[in-house]
CHARMM-style PDB file with segment names, atoms N, HN, CA, C and O in Angstrom:
ATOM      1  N   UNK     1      11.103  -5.702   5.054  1.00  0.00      PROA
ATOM      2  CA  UNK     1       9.860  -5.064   5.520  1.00  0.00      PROA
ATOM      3  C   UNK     1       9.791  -3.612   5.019  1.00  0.00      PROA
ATOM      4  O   UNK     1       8.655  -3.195   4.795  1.00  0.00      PROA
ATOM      5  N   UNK     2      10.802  -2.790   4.811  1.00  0.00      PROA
ATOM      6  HN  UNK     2      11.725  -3.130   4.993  1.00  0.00      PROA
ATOM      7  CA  UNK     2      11.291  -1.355   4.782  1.00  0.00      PROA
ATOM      8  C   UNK     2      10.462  -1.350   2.902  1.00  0.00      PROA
ATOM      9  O   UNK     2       9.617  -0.515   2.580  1.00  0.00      PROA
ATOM     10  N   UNK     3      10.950  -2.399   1.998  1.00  0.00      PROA
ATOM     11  HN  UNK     3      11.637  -3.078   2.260  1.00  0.00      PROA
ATOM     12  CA  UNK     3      10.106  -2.071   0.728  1.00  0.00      PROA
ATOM     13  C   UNK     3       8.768  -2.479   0.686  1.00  0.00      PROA
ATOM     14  O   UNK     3       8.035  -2.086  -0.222  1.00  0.00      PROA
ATOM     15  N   UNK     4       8.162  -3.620   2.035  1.00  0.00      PROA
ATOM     16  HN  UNK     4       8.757  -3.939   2.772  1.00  0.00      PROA
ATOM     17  CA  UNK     4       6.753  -3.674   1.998  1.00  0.00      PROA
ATOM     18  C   UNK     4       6.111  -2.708   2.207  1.00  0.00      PROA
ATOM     19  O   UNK     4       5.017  -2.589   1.656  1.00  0.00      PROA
ATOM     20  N   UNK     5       6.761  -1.404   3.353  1.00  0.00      PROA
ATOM     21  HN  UNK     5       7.650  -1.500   3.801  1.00  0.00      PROA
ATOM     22  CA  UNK     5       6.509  -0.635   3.471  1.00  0.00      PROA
ATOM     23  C   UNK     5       6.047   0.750   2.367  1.00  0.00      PROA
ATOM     24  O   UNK     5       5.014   1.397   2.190  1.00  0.00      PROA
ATOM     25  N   UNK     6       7.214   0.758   1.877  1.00  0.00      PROA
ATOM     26  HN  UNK     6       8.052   0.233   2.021  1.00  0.00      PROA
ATOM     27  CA  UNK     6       7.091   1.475   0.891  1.00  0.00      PROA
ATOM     28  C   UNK     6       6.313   1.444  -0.465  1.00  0.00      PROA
ATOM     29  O   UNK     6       6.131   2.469  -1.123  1.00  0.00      PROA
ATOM     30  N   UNK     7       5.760  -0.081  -0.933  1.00  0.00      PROA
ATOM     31  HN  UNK     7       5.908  -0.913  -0.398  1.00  0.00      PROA
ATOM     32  CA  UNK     7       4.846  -0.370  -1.646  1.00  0.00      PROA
ATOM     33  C   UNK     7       3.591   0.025  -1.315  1.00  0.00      PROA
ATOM     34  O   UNK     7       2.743   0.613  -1.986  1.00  0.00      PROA
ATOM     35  N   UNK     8       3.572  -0.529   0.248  1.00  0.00      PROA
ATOM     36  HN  UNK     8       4.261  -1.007   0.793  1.00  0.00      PROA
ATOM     37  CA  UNK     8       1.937   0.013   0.551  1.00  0.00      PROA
ATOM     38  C   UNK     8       1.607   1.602   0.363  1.00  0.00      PROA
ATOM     39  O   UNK     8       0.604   2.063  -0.182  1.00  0.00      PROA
ATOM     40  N   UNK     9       2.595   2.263   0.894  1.00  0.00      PROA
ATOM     41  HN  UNK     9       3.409   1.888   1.336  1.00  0.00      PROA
ATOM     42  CA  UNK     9       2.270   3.973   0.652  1.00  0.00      PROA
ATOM     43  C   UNK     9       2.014   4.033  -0.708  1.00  0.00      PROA
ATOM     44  O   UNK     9       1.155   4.885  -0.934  1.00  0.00      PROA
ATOM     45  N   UNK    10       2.482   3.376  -1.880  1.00  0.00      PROA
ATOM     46  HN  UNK    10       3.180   2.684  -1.697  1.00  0.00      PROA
ATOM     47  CA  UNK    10       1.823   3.661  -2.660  1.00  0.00      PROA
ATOM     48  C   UNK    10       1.051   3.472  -3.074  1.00  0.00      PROA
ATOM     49  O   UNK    10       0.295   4.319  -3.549  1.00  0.00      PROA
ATOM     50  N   UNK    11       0.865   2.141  -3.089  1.00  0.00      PROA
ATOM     51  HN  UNK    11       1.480   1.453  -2.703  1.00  0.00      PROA
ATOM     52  CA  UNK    11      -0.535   1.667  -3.205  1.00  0.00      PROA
ATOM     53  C   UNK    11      -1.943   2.493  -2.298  1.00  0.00      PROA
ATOM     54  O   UNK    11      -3.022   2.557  -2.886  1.00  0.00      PROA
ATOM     55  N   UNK    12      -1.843   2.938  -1.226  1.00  0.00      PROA
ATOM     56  HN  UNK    12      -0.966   2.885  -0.749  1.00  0.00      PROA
ATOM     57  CA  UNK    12      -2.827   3.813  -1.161  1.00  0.00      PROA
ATOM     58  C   UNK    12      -2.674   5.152  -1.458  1.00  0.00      PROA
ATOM     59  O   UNK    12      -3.604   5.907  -1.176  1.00  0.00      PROA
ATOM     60  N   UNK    13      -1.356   5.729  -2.140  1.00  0.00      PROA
ATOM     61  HN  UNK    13      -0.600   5.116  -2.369  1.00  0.00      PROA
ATOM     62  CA  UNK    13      -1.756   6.885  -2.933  1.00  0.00      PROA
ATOM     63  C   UNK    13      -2.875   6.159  -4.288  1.00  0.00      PROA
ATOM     64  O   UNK    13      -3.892   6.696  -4.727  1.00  0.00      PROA
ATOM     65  N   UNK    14      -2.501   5.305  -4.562  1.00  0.00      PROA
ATOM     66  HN  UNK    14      -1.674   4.869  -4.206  1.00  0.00      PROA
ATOM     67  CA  UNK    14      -3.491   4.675  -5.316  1.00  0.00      PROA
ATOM     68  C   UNK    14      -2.479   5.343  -7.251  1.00  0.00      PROA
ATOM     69  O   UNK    14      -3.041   5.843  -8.225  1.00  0.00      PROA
ATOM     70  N   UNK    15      -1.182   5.081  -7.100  1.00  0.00      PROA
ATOM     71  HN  UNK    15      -0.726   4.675  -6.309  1.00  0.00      PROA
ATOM     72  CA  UNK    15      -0.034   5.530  -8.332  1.00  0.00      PROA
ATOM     73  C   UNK    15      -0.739   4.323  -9.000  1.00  0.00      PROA
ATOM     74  O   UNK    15      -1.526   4.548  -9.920  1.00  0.00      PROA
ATOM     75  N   UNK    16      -0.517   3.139  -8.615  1.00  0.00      PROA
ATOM     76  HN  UNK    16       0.122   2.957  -7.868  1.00  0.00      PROA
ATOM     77  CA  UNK    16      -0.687   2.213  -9.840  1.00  0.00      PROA
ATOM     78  C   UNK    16      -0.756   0.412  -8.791  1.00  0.00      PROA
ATOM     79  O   UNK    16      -0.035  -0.012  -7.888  1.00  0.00      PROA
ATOM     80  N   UNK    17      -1.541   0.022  -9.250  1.00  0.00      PROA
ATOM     81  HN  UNK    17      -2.126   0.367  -9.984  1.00  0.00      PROA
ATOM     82  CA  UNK    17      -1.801  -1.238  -8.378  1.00  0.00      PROA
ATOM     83  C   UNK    17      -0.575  -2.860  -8.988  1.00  0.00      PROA
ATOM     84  O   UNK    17      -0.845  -3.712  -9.835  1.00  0.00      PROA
ATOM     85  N   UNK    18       0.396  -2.754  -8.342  1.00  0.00      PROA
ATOM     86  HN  UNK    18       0.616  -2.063  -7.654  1.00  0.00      PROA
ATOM     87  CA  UNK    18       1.448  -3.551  -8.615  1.00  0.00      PROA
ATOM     88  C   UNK    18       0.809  -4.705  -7.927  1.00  0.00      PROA
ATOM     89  O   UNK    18      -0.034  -4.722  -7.030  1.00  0.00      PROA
ATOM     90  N   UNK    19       1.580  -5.930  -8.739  1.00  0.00      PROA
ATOM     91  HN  UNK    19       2.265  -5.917  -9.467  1.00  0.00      PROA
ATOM     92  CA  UNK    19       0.785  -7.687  -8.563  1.00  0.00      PROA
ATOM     93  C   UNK    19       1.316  -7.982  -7.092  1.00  0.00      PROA
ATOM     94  O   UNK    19       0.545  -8.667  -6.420  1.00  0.00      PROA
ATOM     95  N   UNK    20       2.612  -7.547  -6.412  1.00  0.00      PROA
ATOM     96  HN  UNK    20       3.239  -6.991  -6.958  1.00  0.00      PROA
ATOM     97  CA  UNK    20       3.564  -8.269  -5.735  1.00  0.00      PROA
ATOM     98  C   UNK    20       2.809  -7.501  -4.409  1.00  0.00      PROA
ATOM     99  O   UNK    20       3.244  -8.074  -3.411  1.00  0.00      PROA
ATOM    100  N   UNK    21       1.917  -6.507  -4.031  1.00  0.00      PROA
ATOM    101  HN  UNK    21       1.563  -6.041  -4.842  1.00  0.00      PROA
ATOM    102  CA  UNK    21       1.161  -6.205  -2.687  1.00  0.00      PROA
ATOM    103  C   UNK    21      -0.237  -7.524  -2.558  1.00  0.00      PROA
ATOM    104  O   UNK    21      -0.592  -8.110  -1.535  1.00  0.00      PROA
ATOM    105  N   UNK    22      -0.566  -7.614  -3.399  1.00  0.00      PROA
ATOM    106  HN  UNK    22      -0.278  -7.138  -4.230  1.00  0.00      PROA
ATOM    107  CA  UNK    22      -1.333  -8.902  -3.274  1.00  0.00      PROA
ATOM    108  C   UNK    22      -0.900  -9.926  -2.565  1.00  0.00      PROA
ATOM    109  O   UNK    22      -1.294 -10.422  -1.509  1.00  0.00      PROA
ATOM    110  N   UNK    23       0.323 -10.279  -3.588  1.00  0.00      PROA
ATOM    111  HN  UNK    23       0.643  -9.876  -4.446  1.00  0.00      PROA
ATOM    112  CA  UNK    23       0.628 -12.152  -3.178  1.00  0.00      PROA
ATOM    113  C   UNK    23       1.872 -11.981  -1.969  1.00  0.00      PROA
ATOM    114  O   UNK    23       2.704 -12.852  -1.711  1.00  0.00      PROA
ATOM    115  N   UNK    24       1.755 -10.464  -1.228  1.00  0.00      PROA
ATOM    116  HN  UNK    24       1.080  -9.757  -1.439  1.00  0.00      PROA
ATOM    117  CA  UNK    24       2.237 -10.370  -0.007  1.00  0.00      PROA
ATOM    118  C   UNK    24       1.305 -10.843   1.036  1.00  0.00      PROA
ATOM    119  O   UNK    24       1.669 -11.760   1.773  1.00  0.00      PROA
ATOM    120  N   UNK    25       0.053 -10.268   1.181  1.00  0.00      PROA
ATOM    121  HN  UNK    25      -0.243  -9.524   0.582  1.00  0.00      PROA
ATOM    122  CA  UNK    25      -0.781  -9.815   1.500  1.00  0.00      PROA
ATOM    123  C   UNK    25      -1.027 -11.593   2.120  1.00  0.00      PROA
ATOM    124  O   UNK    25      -0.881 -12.047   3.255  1.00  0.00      PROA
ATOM    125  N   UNK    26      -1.530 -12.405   0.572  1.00  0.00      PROA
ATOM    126  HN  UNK    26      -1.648 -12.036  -0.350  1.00  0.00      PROA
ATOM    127  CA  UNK    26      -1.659 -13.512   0.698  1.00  0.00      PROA
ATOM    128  C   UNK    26      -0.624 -14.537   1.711  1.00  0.00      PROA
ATOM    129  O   UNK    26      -0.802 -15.416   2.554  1.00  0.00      PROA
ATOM    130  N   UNK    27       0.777 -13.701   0.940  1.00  0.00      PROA
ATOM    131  HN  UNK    27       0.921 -12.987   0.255  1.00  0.00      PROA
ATOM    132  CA  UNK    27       1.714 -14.790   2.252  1.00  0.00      PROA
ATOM    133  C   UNK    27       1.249 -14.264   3.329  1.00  0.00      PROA
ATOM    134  O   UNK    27       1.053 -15.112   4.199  1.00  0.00      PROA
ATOM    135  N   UNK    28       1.010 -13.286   3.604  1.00  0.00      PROA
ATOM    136  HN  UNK    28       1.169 -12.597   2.897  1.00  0.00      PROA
ATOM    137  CA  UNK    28       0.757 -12.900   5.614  1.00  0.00      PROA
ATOM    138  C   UNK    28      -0.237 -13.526   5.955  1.00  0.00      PROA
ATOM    139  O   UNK    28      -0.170 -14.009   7.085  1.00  0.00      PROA
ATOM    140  N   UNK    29      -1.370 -13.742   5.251  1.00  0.00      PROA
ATOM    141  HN  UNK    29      -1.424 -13.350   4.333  1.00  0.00      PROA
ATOM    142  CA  UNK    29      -2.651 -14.469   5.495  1.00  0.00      PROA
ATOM    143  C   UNK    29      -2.257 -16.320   5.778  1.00  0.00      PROA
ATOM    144  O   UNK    29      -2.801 -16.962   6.677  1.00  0.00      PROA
ATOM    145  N   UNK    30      -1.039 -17.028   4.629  1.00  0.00      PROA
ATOM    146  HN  UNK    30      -0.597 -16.507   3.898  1.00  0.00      PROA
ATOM    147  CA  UNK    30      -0.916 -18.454   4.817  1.00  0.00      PROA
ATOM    148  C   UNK    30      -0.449 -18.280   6.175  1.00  0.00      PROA
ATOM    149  O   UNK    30      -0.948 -18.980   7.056  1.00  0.00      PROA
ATOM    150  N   UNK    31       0.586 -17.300   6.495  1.00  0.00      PROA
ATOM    151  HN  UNK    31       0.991 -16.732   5.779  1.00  0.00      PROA
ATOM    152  CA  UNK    31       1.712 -17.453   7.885  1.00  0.00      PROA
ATOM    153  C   UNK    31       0.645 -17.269   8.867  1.00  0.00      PROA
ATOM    154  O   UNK    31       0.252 -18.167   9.611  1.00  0.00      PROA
ATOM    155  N   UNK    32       0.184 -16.060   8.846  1.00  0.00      PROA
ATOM    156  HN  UNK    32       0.504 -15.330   8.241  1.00  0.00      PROA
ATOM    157  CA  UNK    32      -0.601 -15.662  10.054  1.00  0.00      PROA
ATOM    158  C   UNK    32      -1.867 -16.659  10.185  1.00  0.00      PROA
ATOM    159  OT1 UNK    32      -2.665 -16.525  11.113  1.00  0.00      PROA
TER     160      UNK     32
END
């Protein structure tokens, strides 16, 4: 969780849009 974390901060500094916050995003959506 500690590097999901840390992806998202960047991703809304908005550094650079990496593929792997997506198809997280997506697993939380199948689970949840």
């Amino acid at each position: 969780k500690l590097n999901v974390s840390s992806r998202r901060a960047v991703f809304s500094e908005g550094g650079y849009p990496p593929p792997e916050i997506p198809a997280v995003l997506l697993d939380l959506r199948h689970r949840g």
